[in-house]
N, C-alpha and C positions, 0 to 999 in steps of 0.2 A: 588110648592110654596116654598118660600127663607124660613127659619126656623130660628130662634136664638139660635146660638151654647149654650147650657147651658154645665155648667159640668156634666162630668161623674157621680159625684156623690155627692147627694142631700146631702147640708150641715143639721145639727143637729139644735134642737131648741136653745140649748146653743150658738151655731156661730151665728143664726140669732139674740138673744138676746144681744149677745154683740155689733153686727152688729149697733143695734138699739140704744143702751146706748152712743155706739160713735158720734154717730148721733143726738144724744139728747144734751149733750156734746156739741159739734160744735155750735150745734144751741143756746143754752146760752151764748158761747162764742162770738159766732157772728149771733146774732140775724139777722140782715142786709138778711146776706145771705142765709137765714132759707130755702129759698127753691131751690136754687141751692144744699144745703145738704141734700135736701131730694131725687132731681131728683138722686146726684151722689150716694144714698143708694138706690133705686129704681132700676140702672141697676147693682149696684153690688148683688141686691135679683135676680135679673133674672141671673146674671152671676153665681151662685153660686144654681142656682137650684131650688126658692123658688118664683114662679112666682105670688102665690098668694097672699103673704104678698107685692109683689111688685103690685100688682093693690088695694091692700086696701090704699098703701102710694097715690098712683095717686090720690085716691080720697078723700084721705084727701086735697093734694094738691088746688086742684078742688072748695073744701069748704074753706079752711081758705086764700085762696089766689086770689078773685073773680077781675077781669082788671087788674091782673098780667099779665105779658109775660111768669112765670112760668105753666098757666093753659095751654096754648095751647101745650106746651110741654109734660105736663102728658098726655092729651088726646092723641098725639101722640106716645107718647111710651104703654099708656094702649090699641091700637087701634093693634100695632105690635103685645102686648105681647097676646090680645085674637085671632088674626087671629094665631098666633103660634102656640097657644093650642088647633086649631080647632074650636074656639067656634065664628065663623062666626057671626053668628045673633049675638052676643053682643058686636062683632067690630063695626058692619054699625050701631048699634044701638048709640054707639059710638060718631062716625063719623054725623051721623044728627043731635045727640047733641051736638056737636062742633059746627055744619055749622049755630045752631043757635045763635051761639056767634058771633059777625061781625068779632072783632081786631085778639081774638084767632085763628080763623078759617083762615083770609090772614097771619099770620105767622107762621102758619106749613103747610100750604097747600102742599107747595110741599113735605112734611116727608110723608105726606098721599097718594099723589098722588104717592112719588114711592112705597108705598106698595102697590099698586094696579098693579104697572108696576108691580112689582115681581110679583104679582097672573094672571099677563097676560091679564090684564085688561086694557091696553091702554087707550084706547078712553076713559073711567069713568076716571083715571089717567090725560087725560087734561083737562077734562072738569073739575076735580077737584082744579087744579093746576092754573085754568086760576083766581078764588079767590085769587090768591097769586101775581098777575097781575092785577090785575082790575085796579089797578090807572091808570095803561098805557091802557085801554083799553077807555079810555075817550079822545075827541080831546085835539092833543098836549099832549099827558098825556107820548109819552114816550120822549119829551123833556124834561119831568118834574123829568126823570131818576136818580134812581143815589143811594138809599138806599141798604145798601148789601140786604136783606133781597129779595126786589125787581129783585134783579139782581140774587139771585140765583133761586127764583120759575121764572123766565127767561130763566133760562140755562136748567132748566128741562121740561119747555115747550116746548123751540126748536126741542131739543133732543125728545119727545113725536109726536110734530109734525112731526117733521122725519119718524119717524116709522108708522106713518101714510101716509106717501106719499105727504102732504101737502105742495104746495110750502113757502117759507119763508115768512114771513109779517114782519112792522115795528122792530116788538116787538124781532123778531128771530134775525133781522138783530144786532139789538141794544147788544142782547145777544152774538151776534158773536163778536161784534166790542169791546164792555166793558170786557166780561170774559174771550174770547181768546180760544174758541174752534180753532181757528187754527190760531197762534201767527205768526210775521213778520219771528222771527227766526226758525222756525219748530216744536217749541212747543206746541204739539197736546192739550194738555188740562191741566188745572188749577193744578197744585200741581207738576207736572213734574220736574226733576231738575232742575236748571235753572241753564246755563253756567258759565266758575266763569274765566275770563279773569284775566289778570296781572293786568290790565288799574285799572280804577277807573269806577266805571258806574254811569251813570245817575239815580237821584233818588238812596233814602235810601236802605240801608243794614240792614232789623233788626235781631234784636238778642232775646234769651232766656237764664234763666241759666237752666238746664236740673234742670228735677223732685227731684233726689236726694238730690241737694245742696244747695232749695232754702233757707234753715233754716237757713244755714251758710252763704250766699250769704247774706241774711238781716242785720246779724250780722254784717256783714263788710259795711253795707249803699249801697248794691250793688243795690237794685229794687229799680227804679223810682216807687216815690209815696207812697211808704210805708216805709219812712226813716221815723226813729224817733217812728213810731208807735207799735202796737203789732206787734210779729209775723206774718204772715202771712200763713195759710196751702198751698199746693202746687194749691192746689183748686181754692181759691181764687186769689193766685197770675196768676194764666193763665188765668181765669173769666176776671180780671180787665185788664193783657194785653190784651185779644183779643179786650173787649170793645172800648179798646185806638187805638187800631189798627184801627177798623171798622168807629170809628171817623174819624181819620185819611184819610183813604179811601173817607168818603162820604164830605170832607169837602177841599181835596188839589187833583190834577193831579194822586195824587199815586192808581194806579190800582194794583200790586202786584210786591214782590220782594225775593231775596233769606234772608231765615230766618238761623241763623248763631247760633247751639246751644252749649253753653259755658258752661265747668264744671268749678269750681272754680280753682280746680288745672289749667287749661288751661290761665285762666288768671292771678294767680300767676308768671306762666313761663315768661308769656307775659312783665307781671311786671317786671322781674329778669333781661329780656331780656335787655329791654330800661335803666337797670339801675337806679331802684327806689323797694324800696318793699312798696311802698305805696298804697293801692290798692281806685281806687275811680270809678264815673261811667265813666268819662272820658278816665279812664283804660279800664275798663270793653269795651266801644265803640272800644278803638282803638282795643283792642284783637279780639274783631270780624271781622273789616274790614279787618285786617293782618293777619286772618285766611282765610279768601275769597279772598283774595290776594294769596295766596298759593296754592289755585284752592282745587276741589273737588265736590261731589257731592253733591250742596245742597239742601235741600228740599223747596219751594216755599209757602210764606202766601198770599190767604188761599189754604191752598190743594182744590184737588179736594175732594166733598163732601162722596165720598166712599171707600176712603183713610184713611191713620191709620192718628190720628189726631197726630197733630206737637205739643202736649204738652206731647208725651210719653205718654199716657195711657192704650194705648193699640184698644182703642177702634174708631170705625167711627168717623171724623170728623162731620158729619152731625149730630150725637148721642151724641158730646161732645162739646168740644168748641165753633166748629158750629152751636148748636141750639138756636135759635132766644131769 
């Protein structure tokens, strides 16, 4: 069974009290986001050794935040962090308490069904998973296609069905055709580099400014969206772009593209280059494109879901950015 690397060595009541205060903090600062900072201190309690102050945050979650999109997340994370610890019966115990949530239950479905792939559990794993499908599982329902959300317990179906021997159905195909398990250009699966020709390509290039710069990056009016306003923690600033992205995605042709990540120094250069030290987003765009003009390896939005997430954290896409 897959395990959650924790650290070597179990932080002190003191780190996890500060842990907490920071957290508390945030959350008056930016109330809005109260519980995206609870999920992002829930996997730094489990990163740092402290699993059970991390299932009491869950279930705070769980209680003060009831037809969130944030409950089915905790359940998913408190359902990893007890099968981790062994304590099986109060995973599945878990797990049927979720299943009696409708909304919670089809947006993590598939975070559950692949703990179950990890425990070798297949077949429970799609028969879990196909709750994260159901809308397509109604006539015409997978014309009705097209929410990321839908399209990733999709890709894990497939994949599921696979290892069962199953041959393809609508629902596989749709997966194959929208997420690109095997792309025109040989691009075996979602997150892969993606080529970076001379030319210009078709459909957007996006960008990010990397984790450390975003503080400075706002200072200069560099993030869409958040000019003029507070600060924004690095947190929030990936939350609201991936949000805009997945808009994006479910509303124009754009199925995915190379994500181009900018440190500030990078578009200063860029600035100096053209002959202007004025930095604006129009700067910011063009230093990405004439960075991808330059070739290299870029990394693809959205990765695949078991890939280091593309906002630097360190941690799974499917566990950060990526969660519903």
């Amino acid at each position: 069974m897959a395990r959650r690397k924790r650290s070597g060595r179990r932080a002190d009541d003191r780190q996890v009290g500060s842990l907490f205060r920071v957290m508390e903090g945030e959350i008056g600062q930016y109330p809005e986001a109260a519980g995206e900072t609870m999920l992002d201190t829930i996997d730094e309690l489990n990163r740092i050794g402290r699993p059970e102050e991390a299932l009491d945050l869950t279930a705070r979650i769980i209680a003060d935040f009831p037809g969130s999109e944030y409950v089915g997340y905790a359940y998913g994370v408190r359902v990893e962090t007890l099968f981790g610890l062994g304590r099986d019966d109060e995973a599945e115990a878990a797990i049927a308490e979720l299943w009696e949530r409708d909304e919670e239950a089809r947006t993590v479905a598939s975070l559950i069904a692949e703990f179950l792939e990890e425990r070798g559990e297949t077949r429970r794993a799609l028969w879990r998973d196909d709750r994260g499908v159901e809308g397509w599982l109604a006539p015409d329902g997978v014309e009705e296609a097209g929410d990321t959300g839908d399209l990733l317990a999709a890709e894990v179906r497939a994949r599921l069905r696979r290892r069962q021997g199953l041959a393809p159905d609508d629902i596989d195909r749709m997966a194959e055709r929208e997420i690109g398990f095997r792309r025109d250009r040989g691009v075996e699966a979602l997150g892969a580099a993606a080529p970076s020709p001379a030319e210009d390509r078709d459909g957007p290039v996006l960008s990010h400014v990397v984790r450390s710069d975003v503080a400075a990056a706002h200072a200069e009016s560099l993030l869409a969206g958040f000019e003029g306003g507070e600060e924004p923690t690095p947190e929030r600033y990936f939350r609201e772009t991936e949000l805009d992205r997945r808009r994006m995605r479910a509303e124009t042709d754009f199925s995915r593209g190379p994500d181009i990540p900018l440190s500030l120094v990078e578009i200063r250069e860029f600035a100096e280059r053209r002959g202007t030290g004025v930095l604006t987003r129009e700067t910011r765009d063009d230093a990405a494109l004439d960075k991808y003009r330059r070739g290299g390896d870029f990394p693809v939005w959205p990765p695949e879901r078991n890939q280091p997430c593309w906002c630097g954290s360190g941690r799974k896409y499917k566990k950060c950015c990526g969660r519903p």
